[in-house]
C-alpha positions in Angstrom: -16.2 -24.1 -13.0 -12.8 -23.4 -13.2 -11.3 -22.4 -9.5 -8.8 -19.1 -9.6 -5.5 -20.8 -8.6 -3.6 -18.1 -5.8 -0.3 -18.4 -4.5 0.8 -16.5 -0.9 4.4 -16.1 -0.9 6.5 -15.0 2.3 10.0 -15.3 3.3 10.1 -19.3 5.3 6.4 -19.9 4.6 6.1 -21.0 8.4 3.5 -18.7 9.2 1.5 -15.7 7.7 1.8 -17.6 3.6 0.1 -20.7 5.6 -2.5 -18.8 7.5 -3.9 -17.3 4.0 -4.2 -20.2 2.1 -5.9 -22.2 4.8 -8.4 -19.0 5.2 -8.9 -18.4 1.4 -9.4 -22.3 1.0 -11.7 -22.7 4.7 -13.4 -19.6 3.2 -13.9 -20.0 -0.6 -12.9 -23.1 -1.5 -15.4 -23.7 -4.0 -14.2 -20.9 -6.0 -10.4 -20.7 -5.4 -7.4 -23.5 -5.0 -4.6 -21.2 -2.6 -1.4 -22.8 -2.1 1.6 -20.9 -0.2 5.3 -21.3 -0.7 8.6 -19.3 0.5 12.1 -18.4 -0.7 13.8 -20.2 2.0 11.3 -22.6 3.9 11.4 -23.0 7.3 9.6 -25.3 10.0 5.7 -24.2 10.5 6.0 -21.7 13.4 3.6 -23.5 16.5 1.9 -20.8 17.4 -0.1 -20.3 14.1 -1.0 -23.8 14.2 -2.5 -23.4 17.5 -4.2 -19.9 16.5 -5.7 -21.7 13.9 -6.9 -24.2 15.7 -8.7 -21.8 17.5 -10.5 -21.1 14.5 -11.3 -24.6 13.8 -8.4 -24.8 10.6 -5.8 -27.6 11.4 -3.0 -26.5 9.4 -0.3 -29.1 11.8 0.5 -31.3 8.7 1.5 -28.7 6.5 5.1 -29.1 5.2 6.5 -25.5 4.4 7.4 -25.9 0.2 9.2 -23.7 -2.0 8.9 -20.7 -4.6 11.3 -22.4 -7.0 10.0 -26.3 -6.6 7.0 -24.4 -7.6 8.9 -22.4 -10.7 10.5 -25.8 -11.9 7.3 -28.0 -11.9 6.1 -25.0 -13.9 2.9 -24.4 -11.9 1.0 -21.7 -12.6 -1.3 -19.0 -10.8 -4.1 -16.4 -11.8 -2.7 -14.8 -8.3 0.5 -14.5 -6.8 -0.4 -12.5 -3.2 3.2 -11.5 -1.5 2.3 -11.2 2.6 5.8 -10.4 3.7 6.2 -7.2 5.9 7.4 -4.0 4.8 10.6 -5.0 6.1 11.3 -7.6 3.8 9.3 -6.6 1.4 12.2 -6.2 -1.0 13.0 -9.9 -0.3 9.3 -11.5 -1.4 10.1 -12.9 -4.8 8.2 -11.9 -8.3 7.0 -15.1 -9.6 6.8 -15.7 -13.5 3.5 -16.5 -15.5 1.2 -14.7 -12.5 -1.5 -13.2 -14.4 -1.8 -10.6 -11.5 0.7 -9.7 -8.2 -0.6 -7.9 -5.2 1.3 -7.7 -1.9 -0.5 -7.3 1.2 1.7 -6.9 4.2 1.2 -8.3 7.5 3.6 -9.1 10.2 5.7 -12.0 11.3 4.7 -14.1 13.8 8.4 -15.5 14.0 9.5 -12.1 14.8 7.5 -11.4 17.7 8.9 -10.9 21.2 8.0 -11.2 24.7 6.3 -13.5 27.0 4.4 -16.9 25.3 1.4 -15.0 26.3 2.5 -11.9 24.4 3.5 -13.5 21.1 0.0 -15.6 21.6 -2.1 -12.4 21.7 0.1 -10.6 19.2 -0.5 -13.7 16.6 -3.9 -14.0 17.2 -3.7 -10.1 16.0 -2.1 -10.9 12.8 -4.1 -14.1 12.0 -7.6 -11.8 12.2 -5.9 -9.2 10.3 -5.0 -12.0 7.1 -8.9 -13.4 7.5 -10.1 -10.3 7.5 -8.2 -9.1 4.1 -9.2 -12.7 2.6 -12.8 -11.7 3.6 -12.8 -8.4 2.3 -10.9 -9.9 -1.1 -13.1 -12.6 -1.6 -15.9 -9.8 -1.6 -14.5 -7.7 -3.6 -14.0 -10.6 -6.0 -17.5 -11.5 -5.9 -18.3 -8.4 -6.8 -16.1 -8.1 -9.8 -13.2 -5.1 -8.2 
């Protein structure tokens, strides 16, 4: 069987790009291959990496990669899934040779402020809000939407 191949792009890929591949590939990796990739990479934000943890997904060796090493090794993707915010929406790249592009906006973790205990609760927020859309998308999928 041949796995759909997804991309999740965001701004740094530190964060939100990373949460959704480890979920789409912890949840359905039988059926899909996700990767994730930014525009400018940054470091991976250590909050998500501890969130996830919490789910039992250590994501700690993940290197951040980019969009356009991606474009010039010529990969290519029966998904490309945009997960910036509204924000920066205008920012998440189009990527060539996707046979389909959704974008599904979530918040940055790397924008939050407050207290560590804050931006801990308010990731945790975000992280169920991407497993939950993965969920609800991998349904759908199954179900042929």
């Amino acid at each position: 069987m041949v796995k759909t191949k997804v991309l999740f792009v965001c701004v740094h890929n530190s964060a939100r790009s990373q949460m959704a591949e480890a979920f789409l590939n912890n949840l359905a990796g039988d059926r899909f291959e996700a990767q994730s990739a930014g525009l400018e990479p940054g470091r991976l934000n250590p909050v998500v990496v501890e969130v996830m943890k919490e789910e039992g997904i250590d994501i700690s060796m993940n290197k951040t990669k980019s969009v356009y090493d991606m474009l010039e090794k010529g990969e290519q993707f029966h998904y490309v899934i945009t997960v910036c915010d509204e924000t920066k929406a205008e920012m998440c790249p189009t990527f060539p040779g996707a046979a389909k592009s959704l974008h599904w906006g979530f918040e940055d973790p790397s924008s939050l402020e407050g207290s560590g205990n804050e931006i801990l609760a308010k990731t945790r927020e975000i992280k169920n809000t991407i497993k939950q859309k993965i969920s609800r998308w991998i349904a759908d999928m199954n179900e042929g939407k």
